[in-house]
PDB file as gemmi writes it, atoms N, CA and C in Angstrom:
CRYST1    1.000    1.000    1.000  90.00  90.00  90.00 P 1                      
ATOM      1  N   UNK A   1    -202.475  45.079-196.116  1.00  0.00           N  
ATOM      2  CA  UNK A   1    -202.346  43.883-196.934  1.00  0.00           C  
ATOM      3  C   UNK A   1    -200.859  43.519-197.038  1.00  0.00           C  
ATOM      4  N   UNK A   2    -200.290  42.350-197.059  1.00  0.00           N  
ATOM      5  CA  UNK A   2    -199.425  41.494-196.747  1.00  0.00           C  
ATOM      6  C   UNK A   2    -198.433  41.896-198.314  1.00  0.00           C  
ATOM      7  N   UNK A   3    -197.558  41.926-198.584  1.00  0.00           N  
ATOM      8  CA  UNK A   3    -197.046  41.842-200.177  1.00  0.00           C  
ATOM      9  C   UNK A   3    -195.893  40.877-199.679  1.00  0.00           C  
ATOM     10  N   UNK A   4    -196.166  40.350-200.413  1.00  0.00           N  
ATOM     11  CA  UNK A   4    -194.993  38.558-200.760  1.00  0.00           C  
ATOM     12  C   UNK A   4    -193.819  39.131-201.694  1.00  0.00           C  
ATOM     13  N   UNK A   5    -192.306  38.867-200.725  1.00  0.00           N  
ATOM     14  CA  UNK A   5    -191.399  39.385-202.384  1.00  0.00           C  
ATOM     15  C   UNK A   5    -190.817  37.789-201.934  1.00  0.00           C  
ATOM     16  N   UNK A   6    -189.454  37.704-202.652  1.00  0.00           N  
ATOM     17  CA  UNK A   6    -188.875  36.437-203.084  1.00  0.00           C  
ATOM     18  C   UNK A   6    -187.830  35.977-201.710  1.00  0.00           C  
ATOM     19  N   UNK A   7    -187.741  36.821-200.659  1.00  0.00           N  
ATOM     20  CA  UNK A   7    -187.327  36.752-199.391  1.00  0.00           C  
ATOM     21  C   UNK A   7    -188.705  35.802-198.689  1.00  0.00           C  
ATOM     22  N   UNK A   8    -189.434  36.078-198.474  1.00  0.00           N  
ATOM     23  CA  UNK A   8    -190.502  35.642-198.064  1.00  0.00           C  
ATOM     24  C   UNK A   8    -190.307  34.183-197.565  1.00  0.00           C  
ATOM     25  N   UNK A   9    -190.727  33.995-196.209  1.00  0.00           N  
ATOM     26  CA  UNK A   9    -190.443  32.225-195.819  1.00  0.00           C  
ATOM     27  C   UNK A   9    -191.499  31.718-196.141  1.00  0.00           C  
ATOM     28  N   UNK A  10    -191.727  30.702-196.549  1.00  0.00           N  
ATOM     29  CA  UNK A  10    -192.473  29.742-197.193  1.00  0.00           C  
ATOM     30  C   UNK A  10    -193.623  29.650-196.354  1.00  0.00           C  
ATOM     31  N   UNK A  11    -193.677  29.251-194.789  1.00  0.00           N  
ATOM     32  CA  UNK A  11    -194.841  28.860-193.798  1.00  0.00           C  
ATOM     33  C   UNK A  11    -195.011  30.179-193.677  1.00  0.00           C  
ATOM     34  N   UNK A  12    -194.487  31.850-193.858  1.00  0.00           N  
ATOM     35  CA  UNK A  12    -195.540  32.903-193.375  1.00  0.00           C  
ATOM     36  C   UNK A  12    -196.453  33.038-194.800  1.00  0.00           C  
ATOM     37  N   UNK A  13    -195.892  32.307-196.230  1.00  0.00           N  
ATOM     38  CA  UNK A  13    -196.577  32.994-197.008  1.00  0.00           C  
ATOM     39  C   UNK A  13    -198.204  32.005-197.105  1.00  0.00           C  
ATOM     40  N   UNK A  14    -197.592  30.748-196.165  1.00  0.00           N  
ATOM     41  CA  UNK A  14    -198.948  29.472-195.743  1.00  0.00           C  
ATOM     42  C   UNK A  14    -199.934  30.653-194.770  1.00  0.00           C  
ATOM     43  N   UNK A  15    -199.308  31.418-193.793  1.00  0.00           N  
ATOM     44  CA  UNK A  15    -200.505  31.798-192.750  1.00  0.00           C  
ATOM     45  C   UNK A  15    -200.910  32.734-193.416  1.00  0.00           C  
ATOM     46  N   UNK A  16    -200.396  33.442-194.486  1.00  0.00           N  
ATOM     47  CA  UNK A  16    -201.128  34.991-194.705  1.00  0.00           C  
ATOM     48  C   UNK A  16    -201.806  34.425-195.868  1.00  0.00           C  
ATOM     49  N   UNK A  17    -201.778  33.014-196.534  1.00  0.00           N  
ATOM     50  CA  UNK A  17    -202.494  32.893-197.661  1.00  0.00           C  
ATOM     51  C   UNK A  17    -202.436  31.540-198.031  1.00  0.00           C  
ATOM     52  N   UNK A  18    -203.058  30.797-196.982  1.00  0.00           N  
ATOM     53  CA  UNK A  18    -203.261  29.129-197.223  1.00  0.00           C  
ATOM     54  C   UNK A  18    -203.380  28.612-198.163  1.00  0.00           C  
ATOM     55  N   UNK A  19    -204.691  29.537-199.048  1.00  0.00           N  
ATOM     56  CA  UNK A  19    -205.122  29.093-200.653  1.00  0.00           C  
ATOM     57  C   UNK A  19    -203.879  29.147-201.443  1.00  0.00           C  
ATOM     58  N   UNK A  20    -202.493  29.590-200.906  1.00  0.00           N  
ATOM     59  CA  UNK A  20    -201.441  29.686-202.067  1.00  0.00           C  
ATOM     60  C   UNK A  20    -200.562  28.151-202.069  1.00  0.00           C  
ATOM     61  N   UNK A  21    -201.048  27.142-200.889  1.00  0.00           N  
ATOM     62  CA  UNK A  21    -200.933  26.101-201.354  1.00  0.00           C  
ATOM     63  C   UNK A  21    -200.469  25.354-202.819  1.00  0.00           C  
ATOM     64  N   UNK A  22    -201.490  25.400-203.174  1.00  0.00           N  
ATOM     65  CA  UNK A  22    -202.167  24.832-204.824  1.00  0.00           C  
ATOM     66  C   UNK A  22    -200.635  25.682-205.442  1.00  0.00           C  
ATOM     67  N   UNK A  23    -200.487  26.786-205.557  1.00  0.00           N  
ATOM     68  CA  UNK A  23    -199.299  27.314-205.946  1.00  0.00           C  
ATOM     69  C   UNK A  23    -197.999  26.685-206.075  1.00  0.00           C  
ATOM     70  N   UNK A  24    -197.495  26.326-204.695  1.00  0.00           N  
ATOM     71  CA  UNK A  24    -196.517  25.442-204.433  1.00  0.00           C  
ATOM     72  C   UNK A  24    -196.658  24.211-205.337  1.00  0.00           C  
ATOM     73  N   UNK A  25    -197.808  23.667-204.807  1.00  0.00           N  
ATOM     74  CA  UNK A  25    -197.734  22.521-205.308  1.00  0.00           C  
ATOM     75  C   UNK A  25    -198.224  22.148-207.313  1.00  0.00           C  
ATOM     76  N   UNK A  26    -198.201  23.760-207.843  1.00  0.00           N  
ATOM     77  CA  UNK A  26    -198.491  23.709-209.268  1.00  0.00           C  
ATOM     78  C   UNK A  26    -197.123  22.858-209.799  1.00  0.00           C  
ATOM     79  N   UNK A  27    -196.285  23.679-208.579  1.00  0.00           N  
ATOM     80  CA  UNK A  27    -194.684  23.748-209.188  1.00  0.00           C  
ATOM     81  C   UNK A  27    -193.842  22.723-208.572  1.00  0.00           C  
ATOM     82  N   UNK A  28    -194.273  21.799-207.922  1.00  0.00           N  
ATOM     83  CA  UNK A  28    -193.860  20.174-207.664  1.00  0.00           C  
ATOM     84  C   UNK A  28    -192.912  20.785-205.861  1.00  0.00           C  
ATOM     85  N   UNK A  29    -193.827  21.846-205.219  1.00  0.00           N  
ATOM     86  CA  UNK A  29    -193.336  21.632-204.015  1.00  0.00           C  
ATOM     87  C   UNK A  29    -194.332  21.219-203.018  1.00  0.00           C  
ATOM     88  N   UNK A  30    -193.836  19.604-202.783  1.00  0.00           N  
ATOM     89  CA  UNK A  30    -195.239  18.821-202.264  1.00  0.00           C  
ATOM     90  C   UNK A  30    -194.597  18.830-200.925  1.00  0.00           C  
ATOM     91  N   UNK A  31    -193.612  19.914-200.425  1.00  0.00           N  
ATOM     92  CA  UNK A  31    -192.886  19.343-199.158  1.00  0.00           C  
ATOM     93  C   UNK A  31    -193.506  20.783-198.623  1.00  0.00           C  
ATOM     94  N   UNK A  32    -194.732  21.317-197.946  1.00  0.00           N  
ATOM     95  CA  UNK A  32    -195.045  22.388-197.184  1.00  0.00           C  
ATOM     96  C   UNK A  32    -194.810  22.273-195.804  1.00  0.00           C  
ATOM     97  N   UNK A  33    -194.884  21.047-195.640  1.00  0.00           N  
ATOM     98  CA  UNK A  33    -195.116  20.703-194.102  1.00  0.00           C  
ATOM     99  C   UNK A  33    -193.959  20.191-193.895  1.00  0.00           C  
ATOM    100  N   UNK A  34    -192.614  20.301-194.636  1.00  0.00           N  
ATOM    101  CA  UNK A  34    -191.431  19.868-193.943  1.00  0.00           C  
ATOM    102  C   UNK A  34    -190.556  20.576-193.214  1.00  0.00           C  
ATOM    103  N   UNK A  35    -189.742  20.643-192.632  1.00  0.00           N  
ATOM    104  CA  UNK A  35    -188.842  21.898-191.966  1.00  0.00           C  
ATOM    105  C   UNK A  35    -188.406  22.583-192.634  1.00  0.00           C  
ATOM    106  N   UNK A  36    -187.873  22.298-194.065  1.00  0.00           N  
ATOM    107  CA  UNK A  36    -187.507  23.317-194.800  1.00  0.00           C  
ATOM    108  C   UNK A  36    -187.922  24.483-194.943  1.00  0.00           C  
ATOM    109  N   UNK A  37    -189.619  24.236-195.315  1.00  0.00           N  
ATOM    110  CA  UNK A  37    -190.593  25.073-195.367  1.00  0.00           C  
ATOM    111  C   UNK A  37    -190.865  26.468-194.447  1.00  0.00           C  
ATOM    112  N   UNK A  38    -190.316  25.972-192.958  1.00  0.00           N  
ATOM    113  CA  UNK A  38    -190.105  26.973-192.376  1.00  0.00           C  
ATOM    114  C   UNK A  38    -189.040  27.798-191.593  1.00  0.00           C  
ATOM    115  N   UNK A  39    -188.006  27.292-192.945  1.00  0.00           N  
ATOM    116  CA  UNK A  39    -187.180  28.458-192.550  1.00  0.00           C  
ATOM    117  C   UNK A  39    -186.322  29.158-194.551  1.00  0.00           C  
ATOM    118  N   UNK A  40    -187.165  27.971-195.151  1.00  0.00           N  
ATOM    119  CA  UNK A  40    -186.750  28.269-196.488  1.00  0.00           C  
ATOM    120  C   UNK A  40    -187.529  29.504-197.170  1.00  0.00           C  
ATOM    121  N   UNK A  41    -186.863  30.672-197.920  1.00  0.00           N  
ATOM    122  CA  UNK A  41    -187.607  31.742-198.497  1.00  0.00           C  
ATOM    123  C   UNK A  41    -188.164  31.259-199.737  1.00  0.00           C  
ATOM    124  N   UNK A  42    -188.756  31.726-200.461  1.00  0.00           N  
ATOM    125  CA  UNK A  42    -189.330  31.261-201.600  1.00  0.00           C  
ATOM    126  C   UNK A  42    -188.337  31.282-202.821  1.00  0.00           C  
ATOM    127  N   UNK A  43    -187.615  32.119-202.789  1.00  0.00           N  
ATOM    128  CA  UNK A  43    -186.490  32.088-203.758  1.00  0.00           C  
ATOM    129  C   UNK A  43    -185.944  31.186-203.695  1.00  0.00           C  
ATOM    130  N   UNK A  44    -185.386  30.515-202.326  1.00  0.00           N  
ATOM    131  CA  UNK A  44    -184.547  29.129-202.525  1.00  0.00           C  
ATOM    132  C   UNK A  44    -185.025  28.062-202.517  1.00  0.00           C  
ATOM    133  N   UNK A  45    -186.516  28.109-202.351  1.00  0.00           N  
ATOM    134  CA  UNK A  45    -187.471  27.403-203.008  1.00  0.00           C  
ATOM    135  C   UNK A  45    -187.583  26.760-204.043  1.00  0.00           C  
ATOM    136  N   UNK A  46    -187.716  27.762-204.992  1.00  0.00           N  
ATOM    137  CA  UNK A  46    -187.451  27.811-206.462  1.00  0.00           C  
ATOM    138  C   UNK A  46    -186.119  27.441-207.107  1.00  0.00           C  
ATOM    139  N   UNK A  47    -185.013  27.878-206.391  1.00  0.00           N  
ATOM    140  CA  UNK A  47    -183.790  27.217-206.822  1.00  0.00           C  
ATOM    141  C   UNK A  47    -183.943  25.664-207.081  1.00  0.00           C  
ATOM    142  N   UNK A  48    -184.448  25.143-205.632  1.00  0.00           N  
ATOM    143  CA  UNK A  48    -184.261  23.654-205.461  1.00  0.00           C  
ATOM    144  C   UNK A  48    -184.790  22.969-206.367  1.00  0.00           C  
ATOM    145  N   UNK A  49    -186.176  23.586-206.720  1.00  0.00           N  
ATOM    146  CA  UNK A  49    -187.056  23.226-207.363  1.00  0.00           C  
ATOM    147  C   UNK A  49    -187.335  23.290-208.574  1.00  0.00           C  
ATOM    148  N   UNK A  50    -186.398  23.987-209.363  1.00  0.00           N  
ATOM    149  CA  UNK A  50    -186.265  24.941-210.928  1.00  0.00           C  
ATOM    150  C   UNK A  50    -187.202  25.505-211.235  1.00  0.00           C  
ATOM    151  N   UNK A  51    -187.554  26.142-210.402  1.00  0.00           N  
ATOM    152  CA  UNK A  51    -188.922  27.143-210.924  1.00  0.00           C  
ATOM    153  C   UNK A  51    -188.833  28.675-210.977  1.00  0.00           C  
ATOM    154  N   UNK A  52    -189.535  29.058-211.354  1.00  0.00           N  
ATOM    155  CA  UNK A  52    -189.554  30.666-212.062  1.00  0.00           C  
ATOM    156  C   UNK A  52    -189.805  31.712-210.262  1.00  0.00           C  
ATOM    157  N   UNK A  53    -189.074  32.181-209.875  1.00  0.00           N  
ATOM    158  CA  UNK A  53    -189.302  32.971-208.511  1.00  0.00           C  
ATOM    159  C   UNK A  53    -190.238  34.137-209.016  1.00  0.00           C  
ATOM    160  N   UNK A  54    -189.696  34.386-209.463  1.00  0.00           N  
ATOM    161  CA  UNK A  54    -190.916  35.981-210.367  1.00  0.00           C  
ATOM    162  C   UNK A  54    -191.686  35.560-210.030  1.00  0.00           C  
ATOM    163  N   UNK A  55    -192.445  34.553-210.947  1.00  0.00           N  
ATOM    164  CA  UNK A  55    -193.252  34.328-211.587  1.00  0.00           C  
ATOM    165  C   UNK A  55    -194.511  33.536-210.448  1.00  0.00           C  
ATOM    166  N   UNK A  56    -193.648  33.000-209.478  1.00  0.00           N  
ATOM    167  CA  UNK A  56    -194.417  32.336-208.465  1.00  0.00           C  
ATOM    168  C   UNK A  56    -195.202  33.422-207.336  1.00  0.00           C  
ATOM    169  N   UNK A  57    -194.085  34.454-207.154  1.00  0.00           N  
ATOM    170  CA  UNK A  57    -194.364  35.394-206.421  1.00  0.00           C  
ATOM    171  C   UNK A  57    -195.157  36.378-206.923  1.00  0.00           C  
ATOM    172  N   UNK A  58    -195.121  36.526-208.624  1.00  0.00           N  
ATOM    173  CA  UNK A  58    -196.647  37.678-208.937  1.00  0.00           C  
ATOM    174  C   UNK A  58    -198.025  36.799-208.780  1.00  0.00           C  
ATOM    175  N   UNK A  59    -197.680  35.259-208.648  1.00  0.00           N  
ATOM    176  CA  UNK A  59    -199.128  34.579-208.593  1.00  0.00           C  
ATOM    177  C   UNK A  59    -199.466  34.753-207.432  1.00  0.00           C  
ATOM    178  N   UNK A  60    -198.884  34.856-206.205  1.00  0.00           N  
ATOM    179  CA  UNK A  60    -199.136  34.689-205.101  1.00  0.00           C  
ATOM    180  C   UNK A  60    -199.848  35.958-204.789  1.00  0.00           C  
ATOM    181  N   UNK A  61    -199.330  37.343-205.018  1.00  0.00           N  
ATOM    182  CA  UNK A  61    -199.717  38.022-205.138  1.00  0.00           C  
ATOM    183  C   UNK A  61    -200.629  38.571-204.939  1.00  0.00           C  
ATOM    184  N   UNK A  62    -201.085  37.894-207.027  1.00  0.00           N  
ATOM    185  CA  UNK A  62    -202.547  37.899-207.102  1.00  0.00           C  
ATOM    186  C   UNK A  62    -202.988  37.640-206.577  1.00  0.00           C  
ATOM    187  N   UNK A  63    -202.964  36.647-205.943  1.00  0.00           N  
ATOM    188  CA  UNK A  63    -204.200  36.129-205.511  1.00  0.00           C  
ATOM    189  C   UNK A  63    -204.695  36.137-203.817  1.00  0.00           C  
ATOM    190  N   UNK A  64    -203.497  36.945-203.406  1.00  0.00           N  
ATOM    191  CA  UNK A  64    -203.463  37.597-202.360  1.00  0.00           C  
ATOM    192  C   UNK A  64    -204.603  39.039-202.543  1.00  0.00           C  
ATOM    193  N   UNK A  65    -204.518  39.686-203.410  1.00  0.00           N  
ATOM    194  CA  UNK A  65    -205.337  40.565-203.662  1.00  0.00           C  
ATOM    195  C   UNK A  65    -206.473  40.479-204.375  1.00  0.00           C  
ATOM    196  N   UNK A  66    -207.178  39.418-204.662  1.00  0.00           N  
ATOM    197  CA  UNK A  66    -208.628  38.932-204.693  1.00  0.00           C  
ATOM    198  C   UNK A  66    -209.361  38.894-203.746  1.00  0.00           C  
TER     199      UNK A  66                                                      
END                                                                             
């Protein structure tokens, strides 16, 4: 099983867990499909975006392990 930390690029955390979509986009990142996406980690993600990195990455997680 895959574990997501805050390094993590954005499009591998799309192939290992598509449903984490909805995630991104809880937190106003409606840009998945832009280039950023695949080369941006999730941490600087969250910078851009002012969002909680923790907090995105224990959801992902979860729900990776459902």
């Amino acid at each position: 099983m895959a574990k997501i930390t805050k390094d993590t690029i954005i499009m591998d955390v799309l192939k290992i867990a598509p449903q984490s979509a909805n995630l991104f986009f809880e937190i106003g990142m409606h840009c998945l499909g832009c280039p950023s996406a695949s080369g941006e980690s999730i941490e600087q993600a969250c910078m851009v975006h002012g969002a909680d990195c923790d907090e995105l990455v224990e959801k992902i997680n979860a729900l990776i392990e459902e």
